[in-house]
C-alpha positions as CSV (number, residue, x, y, z in Angstrom):
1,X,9.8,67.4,2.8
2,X,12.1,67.6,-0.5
3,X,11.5,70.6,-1.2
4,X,12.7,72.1,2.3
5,X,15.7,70.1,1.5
6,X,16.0,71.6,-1.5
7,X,15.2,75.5,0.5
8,X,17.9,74.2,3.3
9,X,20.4,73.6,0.7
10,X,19.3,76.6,-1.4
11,X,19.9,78.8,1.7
12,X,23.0,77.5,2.6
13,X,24.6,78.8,-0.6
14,X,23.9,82.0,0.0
15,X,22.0,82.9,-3.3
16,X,18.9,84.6,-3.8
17,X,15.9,82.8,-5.4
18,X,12.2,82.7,-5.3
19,X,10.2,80.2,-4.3
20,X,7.0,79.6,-6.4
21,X,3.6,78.1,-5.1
22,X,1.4,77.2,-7.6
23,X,-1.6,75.0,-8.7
24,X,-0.5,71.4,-9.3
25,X,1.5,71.8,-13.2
26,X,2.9,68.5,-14.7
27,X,4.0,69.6,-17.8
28,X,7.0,72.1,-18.6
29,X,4.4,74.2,-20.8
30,X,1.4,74.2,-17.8
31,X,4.7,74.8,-15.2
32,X,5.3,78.1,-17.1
33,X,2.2,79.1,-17.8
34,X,1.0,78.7,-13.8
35,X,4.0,80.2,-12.5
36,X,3.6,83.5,-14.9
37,X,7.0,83.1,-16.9
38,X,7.7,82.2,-20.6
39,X,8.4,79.0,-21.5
40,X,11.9,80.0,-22.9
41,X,12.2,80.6,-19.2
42,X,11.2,77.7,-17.7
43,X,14.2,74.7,-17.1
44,X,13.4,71.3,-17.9
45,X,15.0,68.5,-16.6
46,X,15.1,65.6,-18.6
47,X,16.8,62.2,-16.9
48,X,19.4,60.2,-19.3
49,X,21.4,57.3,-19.9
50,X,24.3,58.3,-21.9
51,X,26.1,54.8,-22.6
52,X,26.6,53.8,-19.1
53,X,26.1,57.1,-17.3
54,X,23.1,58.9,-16.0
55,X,22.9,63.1,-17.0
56,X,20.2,65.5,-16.3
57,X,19.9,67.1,-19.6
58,X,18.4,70.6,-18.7
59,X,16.6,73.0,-21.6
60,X,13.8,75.4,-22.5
61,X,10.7,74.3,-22.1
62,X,9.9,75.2,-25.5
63,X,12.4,73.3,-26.6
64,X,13.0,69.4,-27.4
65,X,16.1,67.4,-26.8
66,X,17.7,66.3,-30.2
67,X,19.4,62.9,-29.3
68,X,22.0,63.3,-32.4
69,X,22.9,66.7,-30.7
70,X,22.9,65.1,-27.5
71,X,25.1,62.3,-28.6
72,X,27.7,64.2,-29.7
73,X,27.8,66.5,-26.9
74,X,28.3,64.0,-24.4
75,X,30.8,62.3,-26.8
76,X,28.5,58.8,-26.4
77,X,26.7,55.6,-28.8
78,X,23.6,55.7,-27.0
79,X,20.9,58.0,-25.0
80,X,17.6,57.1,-23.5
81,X,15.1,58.3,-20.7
82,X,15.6,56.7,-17.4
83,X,12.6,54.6,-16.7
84,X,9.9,55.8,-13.7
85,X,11.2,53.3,-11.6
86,X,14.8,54.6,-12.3
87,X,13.9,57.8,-11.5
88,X,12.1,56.8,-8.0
89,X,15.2,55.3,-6.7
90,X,17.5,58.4,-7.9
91,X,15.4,61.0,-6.9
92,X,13.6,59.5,-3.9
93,X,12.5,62.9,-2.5
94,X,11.1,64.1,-5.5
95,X,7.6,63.5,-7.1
96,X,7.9,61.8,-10.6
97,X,9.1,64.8,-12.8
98,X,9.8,67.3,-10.7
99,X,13.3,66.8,-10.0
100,X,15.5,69.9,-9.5
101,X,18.5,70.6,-12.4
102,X,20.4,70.9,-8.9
103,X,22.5,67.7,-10.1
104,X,25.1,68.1,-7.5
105,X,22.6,67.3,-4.8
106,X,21.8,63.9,-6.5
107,X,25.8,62.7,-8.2
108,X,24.4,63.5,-11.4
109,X,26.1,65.7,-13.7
110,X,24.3,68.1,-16.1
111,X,24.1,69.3,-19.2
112,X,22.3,72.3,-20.7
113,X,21.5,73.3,-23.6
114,X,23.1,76.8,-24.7
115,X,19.8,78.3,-25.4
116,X,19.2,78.6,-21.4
117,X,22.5,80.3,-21.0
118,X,20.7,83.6,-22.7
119,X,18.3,83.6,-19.9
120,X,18.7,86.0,-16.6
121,X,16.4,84.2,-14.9
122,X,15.2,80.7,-15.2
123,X,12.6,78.8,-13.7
124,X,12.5,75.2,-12.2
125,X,10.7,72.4,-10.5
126,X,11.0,72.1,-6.5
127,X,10.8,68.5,-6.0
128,X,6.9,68.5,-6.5
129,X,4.4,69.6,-9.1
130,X,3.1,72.4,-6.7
131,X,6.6,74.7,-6.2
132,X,9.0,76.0,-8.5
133,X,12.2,77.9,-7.7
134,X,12.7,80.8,-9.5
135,X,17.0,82.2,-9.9
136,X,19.0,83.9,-11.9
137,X,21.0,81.5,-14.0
138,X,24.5,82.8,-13.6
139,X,23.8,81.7,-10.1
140,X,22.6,78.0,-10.8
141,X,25.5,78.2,-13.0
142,X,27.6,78.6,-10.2
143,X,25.7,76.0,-7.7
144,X,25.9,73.4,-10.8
145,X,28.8,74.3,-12.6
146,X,27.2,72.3,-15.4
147,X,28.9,71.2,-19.3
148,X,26.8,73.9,-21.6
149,X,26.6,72.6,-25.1
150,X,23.8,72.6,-27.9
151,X,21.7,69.6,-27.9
152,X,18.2,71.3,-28.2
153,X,16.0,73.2,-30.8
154,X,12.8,74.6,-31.2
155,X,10.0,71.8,-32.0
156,X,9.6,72.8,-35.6
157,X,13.4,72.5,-36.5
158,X,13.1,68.8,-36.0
159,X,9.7,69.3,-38.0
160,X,11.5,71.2,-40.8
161,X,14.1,68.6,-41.3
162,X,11.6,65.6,-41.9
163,X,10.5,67.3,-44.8
């Protein structure tokens, strides 16, 4: 069901995209791996409370979200994950992590991380943990119109600075 919402809004746009069927994947790594794509490919949508506000913070899969970086991008005091319980009642057609970057289809704005922006193509979750959507990302770009700032790095950067 959410995910032919997703197709029916998908197709109204006009853009071209794939859509991916694939062995159940829950994590961003196993979701790139079973669709065939890198994970510097592969968006991840991460739910957060900035202050008062609710973002979807969207990066590489091979990436983690910096909160510092994140902070200051989103000019705030305070970021956490939204709780499963949170994220049931915002995304009520979606299975618990698999929620679309499509923020416009939920109020939600987005951020990405800058890293993405390098990609042609990128790779996302269709509502479920069985179907992706694969587009280029100068279209998503254009669906989302999202704020594009650099709040992510490679796991072993955050690594490298706790030495």
């Amino acid at each position: 069901m959410a995910t032919s919402n997703l197709i029916q809004y998908l197709d109204g746009t006009g853009v071209n995209y794939q859509l991916l069927t694939h062995v159940p994947a829950f994590l961003a790594h196993d979701v790139a791996a079973v669709t065939h794509v890198p994970d510097s490919e592969l968006a991840k949508t991460l739910v957060i409370k900035a202050d008062n506000s609710r973002w979807l913070a969207v990066l590489r899969a091979d990436y983690r979200l910096n909160d510092r970086m994140l902070k200051k991008a989103l000019s705030v005091k305070h970021v956490q994950l939204l709780s499963e319980d949170e994220l049931t009642s915002l995304f009520p057609d979606c299975e618990i992590g698999a929620m679309p970057p499509l923020g416009n289809l939920y109020s939600v704005p987005v951020i990405v991380d800058k890293s993405l922006v390098e990609d042609e193509e990128i790779v996302f979750n269709a509502c479920t943990h069985t179907e992706s959507i694969k587009m280029k990302f100068k279209d998503f770009e254009n669906l989302v119109k999202p704020k594009i700032a650099d709040f992510a790095e490679p796991p072993h950067a955050a690594e490298d600075r706790e030495w």
